[in-house]
N, C-alpha and C positions, 0 to 999 in steps of 0.2 A: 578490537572494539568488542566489549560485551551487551550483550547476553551472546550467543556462542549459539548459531541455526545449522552447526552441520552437518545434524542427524536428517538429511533428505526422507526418512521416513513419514513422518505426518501428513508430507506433499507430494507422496507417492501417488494415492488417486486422481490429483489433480490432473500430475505429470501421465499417467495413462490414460486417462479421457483425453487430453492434449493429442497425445500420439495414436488415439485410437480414432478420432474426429477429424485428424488431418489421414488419415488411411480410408476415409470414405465412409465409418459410422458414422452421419450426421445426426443418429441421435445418440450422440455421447450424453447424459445426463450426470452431474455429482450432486449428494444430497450433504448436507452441511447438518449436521445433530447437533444441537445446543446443547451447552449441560444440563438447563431447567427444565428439556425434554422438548421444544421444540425442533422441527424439522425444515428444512427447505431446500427446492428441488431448483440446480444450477445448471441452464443448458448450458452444454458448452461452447456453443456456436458466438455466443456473447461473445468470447476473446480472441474470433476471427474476424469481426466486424474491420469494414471496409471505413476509410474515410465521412463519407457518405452516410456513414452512421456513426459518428462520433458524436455525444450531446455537445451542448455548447460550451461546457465546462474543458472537455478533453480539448476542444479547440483552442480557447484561451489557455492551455496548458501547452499546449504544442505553440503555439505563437508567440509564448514568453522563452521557449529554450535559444539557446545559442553557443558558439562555444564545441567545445567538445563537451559531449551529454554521456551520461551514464544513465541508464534505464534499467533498474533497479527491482528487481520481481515480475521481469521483460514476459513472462508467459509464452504465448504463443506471437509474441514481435510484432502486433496492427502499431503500436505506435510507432518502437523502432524502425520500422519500414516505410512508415512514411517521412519519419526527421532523415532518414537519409537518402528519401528522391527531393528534400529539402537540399539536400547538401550536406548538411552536418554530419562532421564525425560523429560515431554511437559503438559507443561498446553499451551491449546488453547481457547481463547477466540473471539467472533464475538458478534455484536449488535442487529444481527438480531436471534432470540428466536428460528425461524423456523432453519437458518443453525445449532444454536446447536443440537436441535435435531437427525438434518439430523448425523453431527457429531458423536454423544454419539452413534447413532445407525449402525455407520458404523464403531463405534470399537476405537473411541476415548476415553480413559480414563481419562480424564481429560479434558472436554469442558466446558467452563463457560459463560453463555450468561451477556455480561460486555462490557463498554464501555471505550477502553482505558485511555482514559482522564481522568477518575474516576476509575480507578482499582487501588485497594488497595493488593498487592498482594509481591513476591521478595524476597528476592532479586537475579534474575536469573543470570546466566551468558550469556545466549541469547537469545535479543528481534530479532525475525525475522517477518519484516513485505511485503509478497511478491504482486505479481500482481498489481504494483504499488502502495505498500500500504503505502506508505510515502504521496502517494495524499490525504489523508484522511486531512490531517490538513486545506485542503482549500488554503492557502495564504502565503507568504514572512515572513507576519508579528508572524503568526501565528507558520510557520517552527520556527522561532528564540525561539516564546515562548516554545514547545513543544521541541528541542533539553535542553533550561535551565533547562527543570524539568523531564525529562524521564531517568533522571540517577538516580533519588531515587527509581525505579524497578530495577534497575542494580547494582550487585556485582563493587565493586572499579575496580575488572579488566576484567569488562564483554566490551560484544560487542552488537553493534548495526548493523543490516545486512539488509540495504533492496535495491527493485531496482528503478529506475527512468527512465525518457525517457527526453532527450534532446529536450525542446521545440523551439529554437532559428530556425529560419529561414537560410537555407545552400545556398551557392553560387551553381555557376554552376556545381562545381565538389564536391560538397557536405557536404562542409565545414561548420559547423554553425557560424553563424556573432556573434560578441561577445557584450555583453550589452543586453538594452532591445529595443533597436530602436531609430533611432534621433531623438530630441525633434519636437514635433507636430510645425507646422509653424504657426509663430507669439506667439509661446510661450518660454519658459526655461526649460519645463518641460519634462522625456521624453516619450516616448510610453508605455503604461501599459507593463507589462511585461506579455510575451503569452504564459506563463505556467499555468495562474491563468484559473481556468476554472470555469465556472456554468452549470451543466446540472441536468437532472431528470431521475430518474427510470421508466419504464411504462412496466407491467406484462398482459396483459389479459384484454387490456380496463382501467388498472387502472393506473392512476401516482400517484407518489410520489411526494414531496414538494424540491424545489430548496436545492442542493447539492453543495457545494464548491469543488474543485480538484486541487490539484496542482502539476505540472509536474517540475521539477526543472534540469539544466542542472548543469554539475558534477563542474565545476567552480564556479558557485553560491553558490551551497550546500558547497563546501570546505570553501568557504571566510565566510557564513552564522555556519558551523560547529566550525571555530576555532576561531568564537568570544567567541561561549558558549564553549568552552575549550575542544571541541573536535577533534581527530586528525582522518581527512576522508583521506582514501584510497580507489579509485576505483578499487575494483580486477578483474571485466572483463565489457569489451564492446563491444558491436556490430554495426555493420557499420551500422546502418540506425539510431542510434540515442541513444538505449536501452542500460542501464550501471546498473551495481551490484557497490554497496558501500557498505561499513564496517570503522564505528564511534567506536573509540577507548578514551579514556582516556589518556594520556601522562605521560607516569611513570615517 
């Protein structure tokens, strides 16, 4: 399956705040650099969150799985750990070597340091990719390729479960504008679409290497979904932009 994530490099910061906040710095912080020069500071404490603090989203994400589940950029396992005092079989896998560890050692049974794009693994009944992990593909072009091929890990009547955030630009009363923006002046062309993101990792002095990201709003991802023969259902959303989807098969 392309695009091809398995240079662990870029997710190297990530994966040591990981292993350094499960070692007892609870003030692991990663700062995320945008390319337009924006900065933003990531505690790491967010991806040990206990049940008890999952929003409501994660919850209806966890209530839709079933099946044997694959958890998919599993981090530091809050979800994985709880689908299997669920019961549910869970193989979870992440890129970064460090979060497996962290994983295996906080009681994950089944953590595989692998890169989805190249996981040879299946066939489950649910890929669950959270904390926006459908960003991982990077790009448009990239979503199309990655929905054609992510059904050969999936059972004929598995599902696909993750969330995203409405990149689009909202009116006054908050509405997001539809498209990607009117074409740039003096051209045909039109405004890159502002879900596509580049930024970098940075842990302790160190960065990472340029990151693709992609935010996709629930309209796009539909019309992008039912080309490669998949039938998208948003099952919850929240006012400020953040949506849960579930890729289905069409019996």
């Amino acid at each position: 399956m392309r695009p091809s994530r398995t240079n662990p490099a870029p997710w190297s910061p990530h994966g040591q705040a990981l292993l350094d906040y499960f070692r007892g710095d609870h003030s692991a912080k990663v700062q995320v650099h945008e390319e337009g020069g924006e900065t933003e500071t990531v505690p790491i404490r967010v991806f040990f969150r206990g049940p008890s603090e999952f929003s409501a989203l994660e919850e209806a994400a966890l209530e839709l799985c079933r099946g044997r589940v694959l958890d998919a950029g599993a981090g530091a396992g809050c979800h994985a750990l709880v689908l299997q005092e669920l019961g549910l079989s869970v193989c979870a896998i992440d890129i970064a070597p460090e979060a497996v560890e962290v994983m295996r050692r906080r009681g994950v049974q089944d953590a595989r340091c692998a890169d989805l794009f190249q996981f040879h693994g299946g066939p489950f009944d649910t890929i669950l990719m959270m904390m926006n992990g459908i960003g991982v593909v990077g790009t448009l072009a990239r979503l199309d390729r990655f929905l054609g091929e992510v059904g050969r890990l999936l059972d004929p009547e598995g599902q696909l479960i993750f969330d995203s955030y409405d990149p689009r630009p909202g009116d006054e009363e908050g509405n997001a504008s539809p498209g990607t923006g009117p074409p740039t002046a003096g051209t045909s062309h039109p405004e890159p679409y502002p879900g596509q993101l580049r930024f970098q990792l940075e842990y302790k002095g160190r960065r990472g290497p340029t990151l693709g990201w992609l935010f996709v709003d629930p309209e796009r991802l539909a019309r992008h979904a039912g080309r490669a023969g998949w039938r998208c259902e948003v099952v919850w959303r929240e006012e400020e932009g953040h949506y849960l989807a579930r890729l289905t098969r069409p019996q």
